[in-house]
N, C-alpha and C positions, 0 to 999 in steps of 0.2 A: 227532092231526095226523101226517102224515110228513113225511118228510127226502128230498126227490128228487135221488136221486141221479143226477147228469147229469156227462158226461166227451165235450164236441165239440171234436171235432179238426178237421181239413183231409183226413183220409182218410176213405175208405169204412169203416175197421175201426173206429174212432169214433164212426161212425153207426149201428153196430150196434149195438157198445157203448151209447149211448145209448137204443136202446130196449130190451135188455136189463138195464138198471142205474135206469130213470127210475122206477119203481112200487115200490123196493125199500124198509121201514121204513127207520128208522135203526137199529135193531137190529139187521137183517139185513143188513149191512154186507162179508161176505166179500168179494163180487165188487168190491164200491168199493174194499179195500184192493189184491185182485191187479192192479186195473188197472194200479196202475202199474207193473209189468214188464209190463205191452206198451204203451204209449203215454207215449213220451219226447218229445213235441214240444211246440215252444213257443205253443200254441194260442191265440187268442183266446176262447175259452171262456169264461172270468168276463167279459170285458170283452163279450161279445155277452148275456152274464144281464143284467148291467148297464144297456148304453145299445143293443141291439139290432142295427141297421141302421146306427148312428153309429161300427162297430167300423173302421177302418182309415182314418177321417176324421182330419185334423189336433186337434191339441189332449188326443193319450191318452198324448203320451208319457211321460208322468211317472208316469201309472196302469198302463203297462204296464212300467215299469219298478219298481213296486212290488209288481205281481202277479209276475214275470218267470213261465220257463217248466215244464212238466211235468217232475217229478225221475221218471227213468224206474228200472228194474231192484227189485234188494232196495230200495234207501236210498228208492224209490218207496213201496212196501209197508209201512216201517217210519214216513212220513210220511203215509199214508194213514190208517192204522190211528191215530195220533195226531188226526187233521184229524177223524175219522170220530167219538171218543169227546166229542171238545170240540161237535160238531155233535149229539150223542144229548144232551150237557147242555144244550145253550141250547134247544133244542127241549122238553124237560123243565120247565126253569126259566121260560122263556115260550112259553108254549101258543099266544099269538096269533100267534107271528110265524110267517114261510111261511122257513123255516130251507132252503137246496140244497146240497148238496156237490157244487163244479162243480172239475172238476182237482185241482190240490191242494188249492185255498181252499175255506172259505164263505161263500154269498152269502146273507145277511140281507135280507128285502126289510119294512120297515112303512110303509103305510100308514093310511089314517083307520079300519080295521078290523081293524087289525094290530099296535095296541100301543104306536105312537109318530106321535102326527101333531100337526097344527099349526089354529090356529083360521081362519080366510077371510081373507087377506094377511097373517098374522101370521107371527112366527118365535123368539119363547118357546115354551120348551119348559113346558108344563102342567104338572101334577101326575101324570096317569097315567102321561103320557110318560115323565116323570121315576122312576117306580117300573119300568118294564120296563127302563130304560137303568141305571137302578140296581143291577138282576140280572145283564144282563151283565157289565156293570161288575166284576163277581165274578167271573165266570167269563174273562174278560183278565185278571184278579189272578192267576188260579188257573196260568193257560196261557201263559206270560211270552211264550213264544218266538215270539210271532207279530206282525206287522203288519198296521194296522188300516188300511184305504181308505174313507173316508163319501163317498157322492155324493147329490146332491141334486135334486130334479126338481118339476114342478109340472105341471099342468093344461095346456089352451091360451087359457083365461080370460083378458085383461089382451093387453097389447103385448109383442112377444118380447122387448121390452129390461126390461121392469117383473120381468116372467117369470124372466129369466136373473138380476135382481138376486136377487130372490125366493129361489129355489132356492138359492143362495149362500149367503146369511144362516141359511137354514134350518139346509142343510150345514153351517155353521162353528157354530150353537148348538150341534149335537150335537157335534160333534168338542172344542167348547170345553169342554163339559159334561162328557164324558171327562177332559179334561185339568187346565181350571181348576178346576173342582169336586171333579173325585174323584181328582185327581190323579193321573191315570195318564202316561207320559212322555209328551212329546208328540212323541217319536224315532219314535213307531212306528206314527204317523199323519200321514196324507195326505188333502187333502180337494179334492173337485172336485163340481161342479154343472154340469149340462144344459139348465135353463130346461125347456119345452115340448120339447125335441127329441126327445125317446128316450120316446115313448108307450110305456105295455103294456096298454091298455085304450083305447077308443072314445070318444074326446072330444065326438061328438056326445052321450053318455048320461050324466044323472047318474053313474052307476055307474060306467063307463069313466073318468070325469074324476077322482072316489074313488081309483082304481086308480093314477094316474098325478101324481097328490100324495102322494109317496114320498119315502121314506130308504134307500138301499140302504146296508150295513155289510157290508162284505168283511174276511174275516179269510184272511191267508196265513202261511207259515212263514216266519220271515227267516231270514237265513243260519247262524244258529246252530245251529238244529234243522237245515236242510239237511246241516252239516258236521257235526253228531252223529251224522247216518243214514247220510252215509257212511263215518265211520269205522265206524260199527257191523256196516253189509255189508262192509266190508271185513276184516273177522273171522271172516266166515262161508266 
């Protein structure tokens, strides 16, 4: 599997970036670290991997203020290079999931073919689910300094209001599963859901509908890693 690497900004030099950086393994990682001495903006980038089209609608600002923005220059590069090694292990450790390094963060995406999904209006987490959540689970143990975002999404099956409760429940099993079960803080998680809004896949199609009964798990740096990179560029 790879690791797509993807860095969209609001300018034209981000777009480049982006098809230059999207095909690259996770191993080959160089160009994802230098990005960030050139691109310091506070993009919507994970929040458009995320919910797509729904990026500057009412209702993200809690999520964009957990992702915040692009750490540009060295303290960029020396964040990169960290985001970029944690993103070669979860892809490693679970092979099904479609693993991105979008900016600084990763964006986790499983679906019903990806390692963590859910039974037809349920929202316990199974057994298999619970064996891939259980690897990362190690891998947040391993990488402290980061904050987790779960979002949650469904189909267009049901009524948008059934939908929206749906995806919620979902949402908060996993984040609670984190938390109450494997005890990880729950400082460092955020959790929001979408119901039907934010498709990635063709609601008319089986297939498509598969696609958009999702978990998405964002992982960013918090401020501690931020202020570690840049005392550390500022050394240099």
């Amino acid at each position: 599997m790879k690791t797509l690497f993807k860095s969209i900004s609001l300018g034209i030099l981000a777009v480049a970036l982006v098809t230059n950086l999207s095909s690259c393994e996770a191993t080959k990682n160089a160009n994802n670290k230098q990005k960030g001495a050139v691109i310091g903006v506070a993009s919507g980038a994970i929040l458009g991997a995320i919910i797509g089209n729904n990026v500057g609608k009412g209702g993200n600002g809690e999520m964009g203020a957990v992702i915040g923005g692009v750490v540009g220059g060295t303290a960029g590069v020396l964040i990169g290079a960290k985001m970029d090694k944690q993103a070669q292990k979860i892809e490693e450790e679970i092979p099904g999931a479609q693993v991105e390094r979008v900016d600084d963060g990763i964006v986790i995406t499983f679906d019903e073919n990806s390692g963590v999904y859910f039974d037809t209006g349920k929202y316990n987490i199974n057994a298999a689910s619970q064996a891939n959540l259980d690897k990362l689970t190690g891998i947040l143990k391993e990488y402290v300094d980061t904050n987790v975002l779960v979002v949650g999404h469904t189909d267009s099956v049901g009524s948008d209001e059934s939908n929206m409760t749906l995806s919620k429940n979902r949402a908060m099993a996993v984040t609670n599963y984190f938390t109450a079960t494997k005890g990880l803080s729950a400082g460092r998680f955020t959790t929001n859901w979408f119901g039907e809004q934010s498709p990635v896949g063709d609601n008319a199609t089986a297939e498509g509908r598969a696609q958009n009964r999702r978990v998405n798990i964002v992982i960013v740096p918090n401020e501690k890693m931020k202020q570690e990179a840049q005392k550390e560029a500022n050394k240099g």
